[in-house]
Each structure stands twice: as structure tokens, then as C-alpha cells.
PyMOL Python script that loads the backbone (N, CA, C, O; Angstrom):
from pymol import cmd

cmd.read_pdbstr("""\
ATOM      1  N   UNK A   1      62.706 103.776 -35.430  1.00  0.00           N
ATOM      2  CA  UNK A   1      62.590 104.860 -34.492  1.00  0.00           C
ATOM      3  C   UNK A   1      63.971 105.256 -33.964  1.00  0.00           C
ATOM      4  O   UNK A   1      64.382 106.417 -33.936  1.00  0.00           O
ATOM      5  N   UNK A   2      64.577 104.293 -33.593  1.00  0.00           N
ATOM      6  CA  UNK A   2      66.140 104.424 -33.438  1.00  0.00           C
ATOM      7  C   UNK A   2      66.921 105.363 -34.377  1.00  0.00           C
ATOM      8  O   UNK A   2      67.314 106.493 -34.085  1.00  0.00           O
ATOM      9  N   UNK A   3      67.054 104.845 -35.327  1.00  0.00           N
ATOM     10  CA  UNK A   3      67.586 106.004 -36.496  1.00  0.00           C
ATOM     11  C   UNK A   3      67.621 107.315 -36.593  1.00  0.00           C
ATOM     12  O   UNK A   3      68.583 108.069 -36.740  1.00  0.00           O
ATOM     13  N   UNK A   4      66.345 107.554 -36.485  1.00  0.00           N
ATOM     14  CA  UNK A   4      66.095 108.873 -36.239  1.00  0.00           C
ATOM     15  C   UNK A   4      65.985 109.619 -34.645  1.00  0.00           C
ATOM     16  O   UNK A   4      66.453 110.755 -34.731  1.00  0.00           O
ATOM     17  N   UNK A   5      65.637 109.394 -33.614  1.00  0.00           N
ATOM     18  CA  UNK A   5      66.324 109.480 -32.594  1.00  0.00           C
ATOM     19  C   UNK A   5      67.862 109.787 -32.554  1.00  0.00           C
ATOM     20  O   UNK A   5      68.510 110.644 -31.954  1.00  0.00           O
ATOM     21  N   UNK A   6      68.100 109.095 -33.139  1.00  0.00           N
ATOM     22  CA  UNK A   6      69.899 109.149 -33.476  1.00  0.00           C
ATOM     23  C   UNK A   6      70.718 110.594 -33.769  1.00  0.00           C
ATOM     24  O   UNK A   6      71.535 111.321 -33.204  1.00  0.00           O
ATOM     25  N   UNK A   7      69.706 110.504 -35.438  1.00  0.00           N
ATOM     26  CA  UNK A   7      69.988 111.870 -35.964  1.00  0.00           C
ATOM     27  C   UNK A   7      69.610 113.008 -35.457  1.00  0.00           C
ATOM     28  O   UNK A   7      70.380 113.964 -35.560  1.00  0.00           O
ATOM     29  N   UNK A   8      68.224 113.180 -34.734  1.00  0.00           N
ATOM     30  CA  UNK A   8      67.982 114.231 -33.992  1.00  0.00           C
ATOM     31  C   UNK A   8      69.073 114.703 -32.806  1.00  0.00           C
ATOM     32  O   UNK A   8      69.371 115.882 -32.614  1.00  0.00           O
ATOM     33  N   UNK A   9      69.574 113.652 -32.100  1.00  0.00           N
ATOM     34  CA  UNK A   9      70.198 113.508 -31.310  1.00  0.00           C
ATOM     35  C   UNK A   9      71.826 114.657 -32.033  1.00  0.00           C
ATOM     36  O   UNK A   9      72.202 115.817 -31.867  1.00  0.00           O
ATOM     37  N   UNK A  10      72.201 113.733 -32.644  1.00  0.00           N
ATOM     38  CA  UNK A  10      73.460 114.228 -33.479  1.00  0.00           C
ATOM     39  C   UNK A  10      73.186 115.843 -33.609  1.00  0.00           C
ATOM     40  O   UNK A  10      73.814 116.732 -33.034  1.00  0.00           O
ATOM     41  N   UNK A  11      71.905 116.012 -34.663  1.00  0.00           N
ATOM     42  CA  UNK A  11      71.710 117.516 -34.825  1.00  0.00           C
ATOM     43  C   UNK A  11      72.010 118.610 -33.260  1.00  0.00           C
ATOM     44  O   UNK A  11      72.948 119.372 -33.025  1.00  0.00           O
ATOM     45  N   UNK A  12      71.105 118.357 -32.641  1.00  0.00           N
ATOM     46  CA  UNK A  12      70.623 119.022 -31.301  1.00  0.00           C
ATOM     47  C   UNK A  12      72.568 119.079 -30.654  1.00  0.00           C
ATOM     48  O   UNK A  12      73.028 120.203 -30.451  1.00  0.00           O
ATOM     49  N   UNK A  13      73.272 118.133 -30.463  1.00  0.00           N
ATOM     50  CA  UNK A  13      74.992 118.045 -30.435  1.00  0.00           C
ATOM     51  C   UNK A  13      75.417 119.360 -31.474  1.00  0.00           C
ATOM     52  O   UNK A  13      75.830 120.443 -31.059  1.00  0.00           O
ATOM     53  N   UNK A  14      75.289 119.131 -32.396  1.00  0.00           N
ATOM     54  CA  UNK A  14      75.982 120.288 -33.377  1.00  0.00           C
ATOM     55  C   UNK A  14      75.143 121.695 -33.115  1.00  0.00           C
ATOM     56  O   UNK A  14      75.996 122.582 -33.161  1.00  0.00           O
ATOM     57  N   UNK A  15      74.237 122.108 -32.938  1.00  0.00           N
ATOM     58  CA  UNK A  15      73.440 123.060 -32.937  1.00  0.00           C
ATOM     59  C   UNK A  15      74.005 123.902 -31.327  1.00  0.00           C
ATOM     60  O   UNK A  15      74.287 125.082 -31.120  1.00  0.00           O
ATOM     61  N   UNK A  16      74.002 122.490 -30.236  1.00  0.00           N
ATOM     62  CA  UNK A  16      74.906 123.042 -29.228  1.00  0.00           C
ATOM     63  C   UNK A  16      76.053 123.590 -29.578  1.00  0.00           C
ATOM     64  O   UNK A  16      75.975 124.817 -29.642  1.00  0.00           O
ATOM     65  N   UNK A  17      77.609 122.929 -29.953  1.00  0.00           N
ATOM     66  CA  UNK A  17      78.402 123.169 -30.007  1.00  0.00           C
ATOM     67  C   UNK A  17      78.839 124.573 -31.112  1.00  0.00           C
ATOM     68  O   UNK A  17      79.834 125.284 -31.253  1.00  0.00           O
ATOM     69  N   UNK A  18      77.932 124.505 -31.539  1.00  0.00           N
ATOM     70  CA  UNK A  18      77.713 126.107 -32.405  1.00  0.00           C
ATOM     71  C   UNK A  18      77.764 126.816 -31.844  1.00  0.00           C
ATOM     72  O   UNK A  18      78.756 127.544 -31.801  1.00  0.00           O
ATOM     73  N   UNK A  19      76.426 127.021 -30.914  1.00  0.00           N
ATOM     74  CA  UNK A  19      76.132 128.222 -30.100  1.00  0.00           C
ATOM     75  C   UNK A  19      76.989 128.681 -28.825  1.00  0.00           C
ATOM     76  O   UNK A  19      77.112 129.780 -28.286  1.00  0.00           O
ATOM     77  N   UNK A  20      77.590 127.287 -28.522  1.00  0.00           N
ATOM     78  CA  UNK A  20      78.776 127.642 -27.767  1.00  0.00           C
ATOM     79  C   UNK A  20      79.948 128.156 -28.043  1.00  0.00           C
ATOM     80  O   UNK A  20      80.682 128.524 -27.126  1.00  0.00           O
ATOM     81  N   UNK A  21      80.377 128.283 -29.568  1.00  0.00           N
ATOM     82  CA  UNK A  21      81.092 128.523 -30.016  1.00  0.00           C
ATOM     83  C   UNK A  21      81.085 130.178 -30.347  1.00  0.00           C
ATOM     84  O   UNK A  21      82.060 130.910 -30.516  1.00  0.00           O
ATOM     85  N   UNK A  22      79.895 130.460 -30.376  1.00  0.00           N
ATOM     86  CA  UNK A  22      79.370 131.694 -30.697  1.00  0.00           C
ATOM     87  C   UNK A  22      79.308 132.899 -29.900  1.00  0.00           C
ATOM     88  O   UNK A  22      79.335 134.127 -29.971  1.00  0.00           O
ATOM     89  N   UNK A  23      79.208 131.881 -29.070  1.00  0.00           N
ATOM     90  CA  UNK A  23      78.259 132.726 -27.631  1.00  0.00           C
ATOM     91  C   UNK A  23      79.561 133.667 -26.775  1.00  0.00           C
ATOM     92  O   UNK A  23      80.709 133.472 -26.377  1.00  0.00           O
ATOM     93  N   UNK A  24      78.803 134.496 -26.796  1.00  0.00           N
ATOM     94  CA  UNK A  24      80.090 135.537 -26.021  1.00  0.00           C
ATOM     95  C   UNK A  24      80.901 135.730 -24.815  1.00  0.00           C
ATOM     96  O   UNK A  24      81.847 136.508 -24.692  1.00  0.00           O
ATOM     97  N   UNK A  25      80.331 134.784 -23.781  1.00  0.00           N
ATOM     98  CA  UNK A  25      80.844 134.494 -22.944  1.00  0.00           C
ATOM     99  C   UNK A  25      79.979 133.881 -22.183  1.00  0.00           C
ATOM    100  O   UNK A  25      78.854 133.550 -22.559  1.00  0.00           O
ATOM    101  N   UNK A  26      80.529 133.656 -20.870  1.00  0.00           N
ATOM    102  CA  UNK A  26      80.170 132.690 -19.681  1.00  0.00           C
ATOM    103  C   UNK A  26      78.572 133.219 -19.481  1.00  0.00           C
ATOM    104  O   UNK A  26      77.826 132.256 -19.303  1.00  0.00           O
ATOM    105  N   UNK A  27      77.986 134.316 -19.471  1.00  0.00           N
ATOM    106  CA  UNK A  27      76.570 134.549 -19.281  1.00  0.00           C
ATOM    107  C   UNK A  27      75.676 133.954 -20.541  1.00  0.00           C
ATOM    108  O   UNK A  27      74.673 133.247 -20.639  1.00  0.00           O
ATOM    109  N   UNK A  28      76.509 134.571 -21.382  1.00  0.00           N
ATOM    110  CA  UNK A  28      75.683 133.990 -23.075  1.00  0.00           C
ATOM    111  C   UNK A  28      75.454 132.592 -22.762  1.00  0.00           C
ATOM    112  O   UNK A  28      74.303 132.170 -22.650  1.00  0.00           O
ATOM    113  N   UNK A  29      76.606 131.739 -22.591  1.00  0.00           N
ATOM    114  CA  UNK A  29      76.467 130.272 -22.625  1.00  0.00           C
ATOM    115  C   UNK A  29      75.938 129.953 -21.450  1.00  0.00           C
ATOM    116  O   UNK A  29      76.031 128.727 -21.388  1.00  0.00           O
ATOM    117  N   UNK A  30      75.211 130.530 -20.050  1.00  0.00           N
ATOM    118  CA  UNK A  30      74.258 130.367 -19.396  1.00  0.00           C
ATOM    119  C   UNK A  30      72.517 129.901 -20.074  1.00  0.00           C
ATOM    120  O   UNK A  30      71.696 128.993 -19.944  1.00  0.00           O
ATOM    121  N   UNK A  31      72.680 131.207 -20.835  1.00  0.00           N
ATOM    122  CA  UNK A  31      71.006 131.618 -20.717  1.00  0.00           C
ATOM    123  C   UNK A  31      70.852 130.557 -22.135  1.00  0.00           C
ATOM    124  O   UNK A  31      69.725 130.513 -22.628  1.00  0.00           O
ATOM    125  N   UNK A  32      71.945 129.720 -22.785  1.00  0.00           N
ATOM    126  CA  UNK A  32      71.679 128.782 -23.571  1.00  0.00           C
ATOM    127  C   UNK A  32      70.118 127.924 -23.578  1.00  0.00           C
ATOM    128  O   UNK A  32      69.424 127.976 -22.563  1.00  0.00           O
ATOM    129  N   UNK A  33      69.810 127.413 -24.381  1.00  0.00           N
ATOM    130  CA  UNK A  33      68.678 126.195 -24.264  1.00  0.00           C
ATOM    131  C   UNK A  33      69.449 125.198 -23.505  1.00  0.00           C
ATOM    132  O   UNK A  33      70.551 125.165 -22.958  1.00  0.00           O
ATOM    133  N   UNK A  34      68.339 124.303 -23.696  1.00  0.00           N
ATOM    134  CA  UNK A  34      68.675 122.741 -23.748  1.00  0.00           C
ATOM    135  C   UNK A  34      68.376 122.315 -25.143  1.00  0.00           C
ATOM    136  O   UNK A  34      67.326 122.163 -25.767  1.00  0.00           O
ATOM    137  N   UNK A  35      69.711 122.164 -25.448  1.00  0.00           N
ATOM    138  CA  UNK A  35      69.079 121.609 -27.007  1.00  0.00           C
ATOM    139  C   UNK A  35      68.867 120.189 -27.072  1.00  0.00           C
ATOM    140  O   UNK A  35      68.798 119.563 -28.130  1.00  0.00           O
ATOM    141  N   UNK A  36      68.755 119.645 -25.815  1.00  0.00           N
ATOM    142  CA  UNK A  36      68.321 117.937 -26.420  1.00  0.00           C
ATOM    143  C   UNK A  36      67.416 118.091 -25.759  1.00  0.00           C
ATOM    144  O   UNK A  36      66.789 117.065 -26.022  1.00  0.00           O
ATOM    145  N   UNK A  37      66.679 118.755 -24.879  1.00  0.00           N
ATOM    146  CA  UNK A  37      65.475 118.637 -24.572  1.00  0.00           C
ATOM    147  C   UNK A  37      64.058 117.843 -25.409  1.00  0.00           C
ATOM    148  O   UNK A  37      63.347 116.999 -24.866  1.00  0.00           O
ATOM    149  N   UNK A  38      63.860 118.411 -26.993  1.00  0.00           N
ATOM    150  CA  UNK A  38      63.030 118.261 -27.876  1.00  0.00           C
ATOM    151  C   UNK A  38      63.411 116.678 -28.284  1.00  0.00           C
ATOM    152  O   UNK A  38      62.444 115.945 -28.490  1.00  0.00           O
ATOM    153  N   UNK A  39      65.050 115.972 -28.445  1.00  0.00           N
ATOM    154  CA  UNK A  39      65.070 114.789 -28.695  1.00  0.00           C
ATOM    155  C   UNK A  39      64.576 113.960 -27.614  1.00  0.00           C
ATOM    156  O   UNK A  39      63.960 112.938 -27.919  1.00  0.00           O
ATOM    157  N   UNK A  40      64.795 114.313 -26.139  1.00  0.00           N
ATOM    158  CA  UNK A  40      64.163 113.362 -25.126  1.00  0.00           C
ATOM    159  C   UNK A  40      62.154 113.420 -25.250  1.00  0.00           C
ATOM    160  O   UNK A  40      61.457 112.448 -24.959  1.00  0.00           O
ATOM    161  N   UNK A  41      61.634 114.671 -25.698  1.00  0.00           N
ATOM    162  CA  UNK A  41      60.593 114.820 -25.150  1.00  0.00           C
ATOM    163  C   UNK A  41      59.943 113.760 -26.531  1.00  0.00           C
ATOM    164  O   UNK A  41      58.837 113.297 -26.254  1.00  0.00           O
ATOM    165  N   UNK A  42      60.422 113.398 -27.755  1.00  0.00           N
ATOM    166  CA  UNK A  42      60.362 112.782 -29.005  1.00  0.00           C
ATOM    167  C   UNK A  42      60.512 111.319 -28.438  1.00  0.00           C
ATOM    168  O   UNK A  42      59.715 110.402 -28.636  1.00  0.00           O
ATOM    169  N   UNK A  43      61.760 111.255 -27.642  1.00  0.00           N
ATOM    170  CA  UNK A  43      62.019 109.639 -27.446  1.00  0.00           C
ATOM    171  C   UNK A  43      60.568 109.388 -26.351  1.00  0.00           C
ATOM    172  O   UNK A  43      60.050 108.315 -26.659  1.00  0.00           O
ATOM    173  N   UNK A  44      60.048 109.860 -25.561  1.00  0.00           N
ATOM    174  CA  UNK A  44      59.104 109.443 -24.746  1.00  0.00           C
ATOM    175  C   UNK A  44      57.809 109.748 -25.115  1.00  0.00           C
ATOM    176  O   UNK A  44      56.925 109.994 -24.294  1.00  0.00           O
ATOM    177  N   UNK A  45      57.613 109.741 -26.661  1.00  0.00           N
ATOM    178  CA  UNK A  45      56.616 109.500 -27.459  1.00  0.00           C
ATOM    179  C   UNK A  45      56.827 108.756 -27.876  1.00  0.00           C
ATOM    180  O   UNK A  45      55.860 108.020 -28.071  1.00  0.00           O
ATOM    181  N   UNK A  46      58.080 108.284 -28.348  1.00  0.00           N
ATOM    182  CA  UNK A  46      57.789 107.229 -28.990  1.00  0.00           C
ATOM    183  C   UNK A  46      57.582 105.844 -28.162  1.00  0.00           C
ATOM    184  O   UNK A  46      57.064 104.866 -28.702  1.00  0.00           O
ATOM    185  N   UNK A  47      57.982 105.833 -26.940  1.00  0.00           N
ATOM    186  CA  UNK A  47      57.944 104.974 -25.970  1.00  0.00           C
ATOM    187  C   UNK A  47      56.766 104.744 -25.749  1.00  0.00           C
ATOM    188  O   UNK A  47      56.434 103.566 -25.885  1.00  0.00           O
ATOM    189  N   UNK A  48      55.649 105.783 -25.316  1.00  0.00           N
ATOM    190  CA  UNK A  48      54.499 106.105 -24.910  1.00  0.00           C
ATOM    191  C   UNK A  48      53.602 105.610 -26.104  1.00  0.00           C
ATOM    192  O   UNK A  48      52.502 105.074 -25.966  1.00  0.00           O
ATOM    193  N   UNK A  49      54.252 105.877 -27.328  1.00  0.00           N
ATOM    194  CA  UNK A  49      53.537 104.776 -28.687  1.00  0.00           C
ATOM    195  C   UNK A  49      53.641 103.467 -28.680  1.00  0.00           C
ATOM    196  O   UNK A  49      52.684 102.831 -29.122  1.00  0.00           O
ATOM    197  N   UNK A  50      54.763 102.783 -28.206  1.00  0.00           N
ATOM    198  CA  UNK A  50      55.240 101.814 -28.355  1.00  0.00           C
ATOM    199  C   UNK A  50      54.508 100.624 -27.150  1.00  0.00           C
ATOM    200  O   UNK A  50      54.107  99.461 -27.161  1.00  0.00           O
ATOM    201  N   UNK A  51      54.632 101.667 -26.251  1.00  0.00           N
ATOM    202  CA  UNK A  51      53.883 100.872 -25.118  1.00  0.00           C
ATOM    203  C   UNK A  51      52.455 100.733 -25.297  1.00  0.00           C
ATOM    204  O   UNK A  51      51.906  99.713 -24.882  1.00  0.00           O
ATOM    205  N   UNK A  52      51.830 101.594 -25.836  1.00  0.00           N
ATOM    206  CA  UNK A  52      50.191 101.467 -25.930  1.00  0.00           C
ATOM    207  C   UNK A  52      50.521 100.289 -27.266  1.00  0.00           C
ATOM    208  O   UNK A  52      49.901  99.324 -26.820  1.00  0.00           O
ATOM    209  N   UNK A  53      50.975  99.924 -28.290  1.00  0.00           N
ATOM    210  CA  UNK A  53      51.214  98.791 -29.047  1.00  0.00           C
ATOM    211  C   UNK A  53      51.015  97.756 -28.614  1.00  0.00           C
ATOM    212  O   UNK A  53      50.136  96.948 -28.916  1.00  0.00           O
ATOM    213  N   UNK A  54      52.456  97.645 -27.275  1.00  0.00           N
ATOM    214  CA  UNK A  54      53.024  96.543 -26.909  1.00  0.00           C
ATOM    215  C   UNK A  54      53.438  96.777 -25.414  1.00  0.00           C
ATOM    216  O   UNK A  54      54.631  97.013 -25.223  1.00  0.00           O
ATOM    217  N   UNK A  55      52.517  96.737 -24.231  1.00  0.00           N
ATOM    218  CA  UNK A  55      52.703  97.104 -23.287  1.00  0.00           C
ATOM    219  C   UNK A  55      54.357  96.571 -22.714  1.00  0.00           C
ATOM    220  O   UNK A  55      55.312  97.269 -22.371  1.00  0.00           O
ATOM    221  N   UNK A  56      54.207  94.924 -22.786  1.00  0.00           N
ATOM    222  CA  UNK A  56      55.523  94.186 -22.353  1.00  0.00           C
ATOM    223  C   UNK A  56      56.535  94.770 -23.113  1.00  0.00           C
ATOM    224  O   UNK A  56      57.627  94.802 -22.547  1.00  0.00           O
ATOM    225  N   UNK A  57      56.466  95.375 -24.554  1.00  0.00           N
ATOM    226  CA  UNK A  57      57.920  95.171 -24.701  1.00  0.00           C
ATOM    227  C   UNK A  57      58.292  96.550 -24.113  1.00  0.00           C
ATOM    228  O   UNK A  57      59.305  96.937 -24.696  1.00  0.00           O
ATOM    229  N   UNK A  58      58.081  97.010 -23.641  1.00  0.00           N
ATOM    230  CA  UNK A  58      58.700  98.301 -22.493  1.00  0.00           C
ATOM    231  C   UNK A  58      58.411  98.267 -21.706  1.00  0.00           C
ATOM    232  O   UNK A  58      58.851  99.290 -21.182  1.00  0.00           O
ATOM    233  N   UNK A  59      57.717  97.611 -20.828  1.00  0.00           N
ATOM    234  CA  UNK A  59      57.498  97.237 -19.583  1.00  0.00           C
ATOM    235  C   UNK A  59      58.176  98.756 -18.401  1.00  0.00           C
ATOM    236  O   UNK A  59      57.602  99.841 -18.303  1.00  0.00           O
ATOM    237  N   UNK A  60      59.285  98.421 -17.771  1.00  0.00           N
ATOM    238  CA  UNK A  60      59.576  99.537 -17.283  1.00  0.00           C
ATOM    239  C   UNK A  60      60.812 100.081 -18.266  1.00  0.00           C
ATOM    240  O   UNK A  60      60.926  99.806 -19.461  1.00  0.00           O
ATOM    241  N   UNK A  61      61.853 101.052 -17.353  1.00  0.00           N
ATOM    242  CA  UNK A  61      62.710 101.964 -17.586  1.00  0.00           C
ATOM    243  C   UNK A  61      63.686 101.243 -18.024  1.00  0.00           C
ATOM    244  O   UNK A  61      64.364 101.478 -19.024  1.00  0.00           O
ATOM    245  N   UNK A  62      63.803 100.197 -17.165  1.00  0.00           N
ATOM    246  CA  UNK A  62      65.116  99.074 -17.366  1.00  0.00           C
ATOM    247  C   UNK A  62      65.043  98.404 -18.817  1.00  0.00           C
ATOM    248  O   UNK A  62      65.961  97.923 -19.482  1.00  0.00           O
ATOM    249  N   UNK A  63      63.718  98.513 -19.103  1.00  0.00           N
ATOM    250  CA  UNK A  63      63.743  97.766 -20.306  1.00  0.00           C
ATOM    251  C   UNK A  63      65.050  97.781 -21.354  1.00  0.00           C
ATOM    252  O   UNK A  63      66.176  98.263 -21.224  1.00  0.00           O
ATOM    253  N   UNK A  64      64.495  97.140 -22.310  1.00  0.00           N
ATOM    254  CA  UNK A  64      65.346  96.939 -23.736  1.00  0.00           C
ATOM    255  C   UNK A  64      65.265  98.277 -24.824  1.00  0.00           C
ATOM    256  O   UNK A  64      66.122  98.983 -25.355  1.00  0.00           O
ATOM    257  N   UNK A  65      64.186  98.245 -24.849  1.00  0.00           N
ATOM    258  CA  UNK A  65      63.618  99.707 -25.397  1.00  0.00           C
ATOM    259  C   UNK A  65      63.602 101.050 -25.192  1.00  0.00           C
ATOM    260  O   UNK A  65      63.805 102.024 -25.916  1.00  0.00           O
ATOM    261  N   UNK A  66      63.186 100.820 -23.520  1.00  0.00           N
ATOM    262  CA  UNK A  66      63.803 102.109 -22.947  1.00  0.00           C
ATOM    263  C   UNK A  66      64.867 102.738 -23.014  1.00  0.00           C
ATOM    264  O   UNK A  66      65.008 103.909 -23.369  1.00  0.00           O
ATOM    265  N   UNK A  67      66.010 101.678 -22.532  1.00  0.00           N
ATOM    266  CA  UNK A  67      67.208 101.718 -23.151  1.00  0.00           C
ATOM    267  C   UNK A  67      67.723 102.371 -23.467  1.00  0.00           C
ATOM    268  O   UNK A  67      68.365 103.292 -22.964  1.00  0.00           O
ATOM    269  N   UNK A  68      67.415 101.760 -25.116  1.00  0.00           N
ATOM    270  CA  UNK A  68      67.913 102.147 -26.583  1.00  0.00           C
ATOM    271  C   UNK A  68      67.555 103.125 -27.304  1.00  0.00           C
ATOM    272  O   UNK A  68      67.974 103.513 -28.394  1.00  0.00           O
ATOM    273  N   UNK A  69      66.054 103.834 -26.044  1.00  0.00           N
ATOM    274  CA  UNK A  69      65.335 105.135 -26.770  1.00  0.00           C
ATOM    275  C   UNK A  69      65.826 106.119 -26.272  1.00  0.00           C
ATOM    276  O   UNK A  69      66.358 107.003 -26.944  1.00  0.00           O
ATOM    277  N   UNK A  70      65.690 106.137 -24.469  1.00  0.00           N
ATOM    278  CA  UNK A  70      66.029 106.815 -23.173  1.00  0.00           C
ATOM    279  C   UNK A  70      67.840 107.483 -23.276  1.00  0.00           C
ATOM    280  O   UNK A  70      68.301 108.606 -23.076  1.00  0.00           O
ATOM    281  N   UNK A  71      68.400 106.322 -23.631  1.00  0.00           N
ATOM    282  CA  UNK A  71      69.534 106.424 -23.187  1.00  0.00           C
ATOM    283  C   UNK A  71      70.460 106.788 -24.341  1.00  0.00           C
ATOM    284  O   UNK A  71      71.671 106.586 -24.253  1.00  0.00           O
ATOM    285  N   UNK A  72      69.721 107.492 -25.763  1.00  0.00           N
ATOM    286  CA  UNK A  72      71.029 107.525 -27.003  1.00  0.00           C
ATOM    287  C   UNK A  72      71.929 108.847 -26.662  1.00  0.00           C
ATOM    288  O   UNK A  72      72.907 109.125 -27.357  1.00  0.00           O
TER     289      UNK A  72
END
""", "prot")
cmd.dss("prot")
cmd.show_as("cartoon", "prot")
cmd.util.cbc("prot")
cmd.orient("prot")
């Protein structure tokens, strides 16, 4: 799950720095997305999978998992 998290992550980075690159000025690069939005809303599925699995091993936020999902 990590892995890919990863790469989404990476993509959603480049897809930004494009459009910023693009974008015509200070209003353009306002009305931007959030382009990692879709990787966070992905990582807390997979959490939300992981926990109905294995309640303990994500226990809370602090976790190990959370972490490493929450925090790439």
C-alpha cells in the first residue's frame, strides 16, 4: 500500500508543479486544486481497510501505520 501511496503522491507533486508553471499568474495559481487531496482521501481508505482487518495495528493517529500512510 505504501508503494503506491508513494507514487500517487510523487504524481499529484509533478502535476502541481506543472500547473504552476503554467499558470498565468498569482490569480491562476489561486483558483489551483489541491492536487494531493485525492492521495490523502486514498491513504484514509486504506487505513479505514486496514483497520476493519486489524483494528490494533492502527489503533490511533500516532500509530505506525498511520504514520507511514498519513504522513508520506
Amino acid at each position: 500500500m505504501v508503494p503506491v501511496l508513494a507514487e500517487q503522491q510523487l504524481l499529484a507533486g509533478k502535476a502541481e508543479t506543472e500547473a504552476w508553471r503554467t499558470a498565468s499568474g498569482p490569480e491562476a495559481r489561486a483558483a489551483l486544486p489541491d492536487f494531493y487531496a485525492d492521495c490523502r482521501k486514498l491513504g484514509e481508505l486504506g487505513l479505514t481497510g486496514l483497520a476493519r482487518l486489524d483494528p490494533d495495528v492502527v489503533g490511533t493517529e500516532e500509530s505506525f501505520w498511520a504514520g507511514a500512510v498519513l504522513d508520506l
